[in-house]
C-alpha positions as a LaTeX table, in Angstrom:
\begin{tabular}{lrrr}
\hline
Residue & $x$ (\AA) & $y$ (\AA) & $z$ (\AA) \\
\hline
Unk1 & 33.09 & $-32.01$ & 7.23 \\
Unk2 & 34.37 & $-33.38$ & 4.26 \\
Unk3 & 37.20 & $-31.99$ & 1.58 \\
Unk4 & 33.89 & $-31.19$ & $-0.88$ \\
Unk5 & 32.11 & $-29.64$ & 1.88 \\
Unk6 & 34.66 & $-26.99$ & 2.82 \\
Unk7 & 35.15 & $-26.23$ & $-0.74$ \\
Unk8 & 31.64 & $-25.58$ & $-1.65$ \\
Unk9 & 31.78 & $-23.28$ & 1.59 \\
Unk10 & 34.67 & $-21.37$ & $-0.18$ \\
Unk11 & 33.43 & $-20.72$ & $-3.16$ \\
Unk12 & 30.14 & $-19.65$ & $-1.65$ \\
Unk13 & 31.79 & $-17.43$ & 0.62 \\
Unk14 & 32.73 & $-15.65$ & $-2.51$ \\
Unk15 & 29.57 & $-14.12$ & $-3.21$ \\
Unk16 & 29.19 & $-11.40$ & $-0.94$ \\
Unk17 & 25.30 & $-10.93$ & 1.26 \\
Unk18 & 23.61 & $-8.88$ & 3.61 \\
Unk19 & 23.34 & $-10.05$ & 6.86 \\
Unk20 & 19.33 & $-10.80$ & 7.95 \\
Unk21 & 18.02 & $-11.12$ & 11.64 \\
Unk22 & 14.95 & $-13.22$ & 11.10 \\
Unk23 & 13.19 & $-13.17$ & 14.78 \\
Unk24 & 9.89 & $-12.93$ & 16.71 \\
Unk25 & 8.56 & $-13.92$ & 20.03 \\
Unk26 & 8.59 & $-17.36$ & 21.55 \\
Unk27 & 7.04 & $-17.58$ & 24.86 \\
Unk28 & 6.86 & $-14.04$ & 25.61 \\
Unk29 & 11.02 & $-13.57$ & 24.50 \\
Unk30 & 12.47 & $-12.91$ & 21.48 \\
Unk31 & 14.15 & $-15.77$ & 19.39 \\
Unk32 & 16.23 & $-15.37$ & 16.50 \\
Unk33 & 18.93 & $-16.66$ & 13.55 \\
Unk34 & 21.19 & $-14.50$ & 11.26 \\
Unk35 & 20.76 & $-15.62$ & 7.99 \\
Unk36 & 23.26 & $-14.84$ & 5.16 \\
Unk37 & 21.05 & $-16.53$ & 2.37 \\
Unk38 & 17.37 & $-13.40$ & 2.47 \\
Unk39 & 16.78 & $-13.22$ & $-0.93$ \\
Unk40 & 13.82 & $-10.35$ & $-2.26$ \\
Unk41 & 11.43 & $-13.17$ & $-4.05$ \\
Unk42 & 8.34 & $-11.20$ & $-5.84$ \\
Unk43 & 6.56 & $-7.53$ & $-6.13$ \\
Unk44 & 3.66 & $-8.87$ & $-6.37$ \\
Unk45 & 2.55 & $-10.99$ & $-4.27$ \\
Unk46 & 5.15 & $-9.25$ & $-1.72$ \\
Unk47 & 7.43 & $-12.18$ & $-0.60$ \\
Unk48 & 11.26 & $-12.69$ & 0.68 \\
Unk49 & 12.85 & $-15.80$ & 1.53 \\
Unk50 & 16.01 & $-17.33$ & 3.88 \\
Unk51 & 17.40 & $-20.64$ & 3.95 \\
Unk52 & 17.54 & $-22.29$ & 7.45 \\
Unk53 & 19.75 & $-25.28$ & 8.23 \\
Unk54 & 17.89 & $-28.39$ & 9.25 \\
Unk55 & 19.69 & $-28.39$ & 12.48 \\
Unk56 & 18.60 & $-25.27$ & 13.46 \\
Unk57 & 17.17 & $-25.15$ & 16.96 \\
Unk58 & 15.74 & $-21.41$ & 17.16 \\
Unk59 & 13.67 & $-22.09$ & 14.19 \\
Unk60 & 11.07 & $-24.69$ & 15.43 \\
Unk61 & 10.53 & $-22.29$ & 17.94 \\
Unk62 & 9.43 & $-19.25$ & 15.07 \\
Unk63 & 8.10 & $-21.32$ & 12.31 \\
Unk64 & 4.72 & $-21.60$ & 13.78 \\
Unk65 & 4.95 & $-17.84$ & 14.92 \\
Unk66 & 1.57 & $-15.48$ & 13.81 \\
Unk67 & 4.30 & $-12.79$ & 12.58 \\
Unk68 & 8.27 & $-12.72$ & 12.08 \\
Unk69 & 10.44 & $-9.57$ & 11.54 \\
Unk70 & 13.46 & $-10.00$ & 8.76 \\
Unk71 & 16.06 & $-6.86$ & 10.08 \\
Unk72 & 19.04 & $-6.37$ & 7.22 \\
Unk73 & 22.08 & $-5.73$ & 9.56 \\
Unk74 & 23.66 & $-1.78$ & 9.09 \\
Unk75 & 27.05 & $-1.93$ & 9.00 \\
Unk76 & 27.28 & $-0.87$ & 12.49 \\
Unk77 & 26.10 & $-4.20$ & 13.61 \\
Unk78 & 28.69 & $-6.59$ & 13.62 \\
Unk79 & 28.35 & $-7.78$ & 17.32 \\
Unk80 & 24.61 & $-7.54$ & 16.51 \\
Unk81 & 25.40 & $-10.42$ & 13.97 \\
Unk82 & 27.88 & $-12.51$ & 15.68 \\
Unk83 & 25.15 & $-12.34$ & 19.14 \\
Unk84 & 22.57 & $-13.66$ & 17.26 \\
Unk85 & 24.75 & $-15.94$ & 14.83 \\
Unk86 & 26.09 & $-17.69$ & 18.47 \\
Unk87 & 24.67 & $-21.04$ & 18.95 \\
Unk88 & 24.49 & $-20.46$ & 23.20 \\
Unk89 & 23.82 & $-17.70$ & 25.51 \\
Unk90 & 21.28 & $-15.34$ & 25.35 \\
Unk91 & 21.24 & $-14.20$ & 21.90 \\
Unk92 & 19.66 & $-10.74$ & 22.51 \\
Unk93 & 21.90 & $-9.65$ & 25.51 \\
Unk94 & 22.57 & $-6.18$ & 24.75 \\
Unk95 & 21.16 & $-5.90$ & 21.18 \\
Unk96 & 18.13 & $-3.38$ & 20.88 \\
Unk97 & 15.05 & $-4.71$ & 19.62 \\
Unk98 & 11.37 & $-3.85$ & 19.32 \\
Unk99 & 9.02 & $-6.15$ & 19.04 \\
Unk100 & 5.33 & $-5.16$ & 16.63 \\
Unk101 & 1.77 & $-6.25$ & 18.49 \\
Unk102 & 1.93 & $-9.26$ & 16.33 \\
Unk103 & 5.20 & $-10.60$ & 17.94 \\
Unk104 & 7.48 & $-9.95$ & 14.96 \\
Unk105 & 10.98 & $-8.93$ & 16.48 \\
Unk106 & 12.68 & $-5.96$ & 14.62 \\
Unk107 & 16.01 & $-4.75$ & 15.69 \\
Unk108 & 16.81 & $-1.05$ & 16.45 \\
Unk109 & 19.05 & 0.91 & 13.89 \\
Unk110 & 18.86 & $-1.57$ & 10.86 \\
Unk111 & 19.25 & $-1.10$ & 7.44 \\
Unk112 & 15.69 & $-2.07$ & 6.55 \\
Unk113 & 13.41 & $-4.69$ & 7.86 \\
Unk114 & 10.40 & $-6.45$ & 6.85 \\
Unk115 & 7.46 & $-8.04$ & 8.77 \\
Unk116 & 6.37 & $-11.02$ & 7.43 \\
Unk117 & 4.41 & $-14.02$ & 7.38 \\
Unk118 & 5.40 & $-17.51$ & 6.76 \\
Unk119 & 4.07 & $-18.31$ & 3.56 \\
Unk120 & 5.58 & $-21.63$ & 2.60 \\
Unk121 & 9.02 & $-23.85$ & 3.76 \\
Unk122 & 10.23 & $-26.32$ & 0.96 \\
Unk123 & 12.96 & $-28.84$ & 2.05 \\
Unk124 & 16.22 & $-28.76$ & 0.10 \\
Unk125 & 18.90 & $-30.55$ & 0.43 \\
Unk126 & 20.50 & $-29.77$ & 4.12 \\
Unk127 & 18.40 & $-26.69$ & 4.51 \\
Unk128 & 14.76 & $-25.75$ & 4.41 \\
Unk129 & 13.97 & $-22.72$ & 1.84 \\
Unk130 & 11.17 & $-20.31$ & 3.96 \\
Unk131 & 9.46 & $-17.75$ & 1.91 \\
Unk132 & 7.76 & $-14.90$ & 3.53 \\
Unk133 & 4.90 & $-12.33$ & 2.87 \\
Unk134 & 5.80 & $-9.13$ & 3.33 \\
Unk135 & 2.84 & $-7.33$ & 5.72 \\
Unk136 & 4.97 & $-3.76$ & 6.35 \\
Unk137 & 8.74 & $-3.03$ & 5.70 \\
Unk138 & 10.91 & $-0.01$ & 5.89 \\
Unk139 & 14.51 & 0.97 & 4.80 \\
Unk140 & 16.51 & 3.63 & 6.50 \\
Unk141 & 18.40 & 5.42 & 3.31 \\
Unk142 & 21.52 & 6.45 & 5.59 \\
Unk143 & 22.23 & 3.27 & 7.23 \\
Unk144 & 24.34 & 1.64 & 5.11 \\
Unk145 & 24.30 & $-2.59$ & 5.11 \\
Unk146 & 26.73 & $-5.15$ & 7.00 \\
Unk147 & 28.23 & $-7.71$ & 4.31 \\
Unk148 & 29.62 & $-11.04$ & 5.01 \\
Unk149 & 32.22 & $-12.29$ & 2.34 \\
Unk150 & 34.52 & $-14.66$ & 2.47 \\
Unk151 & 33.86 & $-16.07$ & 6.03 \\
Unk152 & 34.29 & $-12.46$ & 7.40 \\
Unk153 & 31.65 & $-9.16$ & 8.20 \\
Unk154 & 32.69 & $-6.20$ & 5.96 \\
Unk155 & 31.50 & $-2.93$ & 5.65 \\
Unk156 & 30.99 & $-1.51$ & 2.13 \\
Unk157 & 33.20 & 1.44 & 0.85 \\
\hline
\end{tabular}
C-alpha cells in the first residue's frame, strides 16, 4: 500500500460511521460484508447505498440476489462486526440472523435494518457504489448504533 494510500485511510478514518451488515442468501446460506460507507440516498424514491471494494468476494455472490437486508450494527455488536468483516471462516458462526421469504438476511438485535433491492452499481474508482430500494425497514429506538472511527469500533456516549 503506498505512503498516499495509508494517508487517505487516516484521514478517512476520521469521520466517524455506522457499521452496516449488507447480507442475503446464497445457495440456501447466508452471505454477507460489513460496510462502513451505507449512506441514506433519497425519500422518495426510497433508496440507500454502500460502497463495495472491487475485490470483494461475498459480493458476486449477493449482487444478483432477488432481495438483500442492510442491518445498522447496535453497539452491542462488535464481534457481530469483526465476524462478518473477517475475510475466512464462516462469517455467521454464532451471530443471530433471520432471514425474510425473499432471502434478505437481517441480523437479530440491530439498530435498524432495511430490505432492499439492488437498484443500480456504478464503478468508482477501486470500489463499486450499490444503491438500494428500500422495500420495508425498521429502527429499534433503544438500541443505540456501533461506530467505527479511527480504525477502531466505538460505542457512542
Amino acid at each position: 500500500m503506498t505512503t498516499l494510500c495509508l494517508e487517505l485511510r487516516r484521514v478517512y478514518g476520521a469521520y466517524p460511521t455506522g457499521v452496516a451488515v449488507v447480507a442475503g442468501l446464497a445457495g440456501g446460506r447466508p452471505a454477507g460484508i460489513a460496510a462502513s460507507s451505507f449512506v441514506p440516498v433519497s425519500l422518495d424514491p426510497p433508496l440507500v447505498s454502500v460502497c463495495v471494494a472491487h475485490t470483494s468476494t461475498t459480493w458476486p455472490l449477493l449482487r444478483d440476489s432477488p432481495r438483500i437486508g442492510i442491518s445498522v450494527l447496535g453497539a452491542h455488536q462488535e464481534h457481530v462486526g469483526r465476524r462478518l468483516g473477517a475475510r475466512t471462516g464462516d462469517r455467521f458462526a454464532g451471530v443471530a440472523w433471520r432471514s425474510t421469504a425473499d432471502g434478505s438476511v437481517l441480523i437479530e438485535g440491530a439498530s435498524a435494518w432495511y430490505d432492499c433491492t439492488v437498484e443500480q452499481q456504478v464503478r468508482s474508482g477501486d470500489h463499486d457504489i450499490v444503491v438500494f430500494r428500500v422495500h420495508d425497514l425498521d429502527a429499534a429506538a433503544d438500541v443505540p448504533p456501533l461506530v467505527f472511527h479511527a480504525g477502531a469500533f466505538r460505542r457512542l456516549g
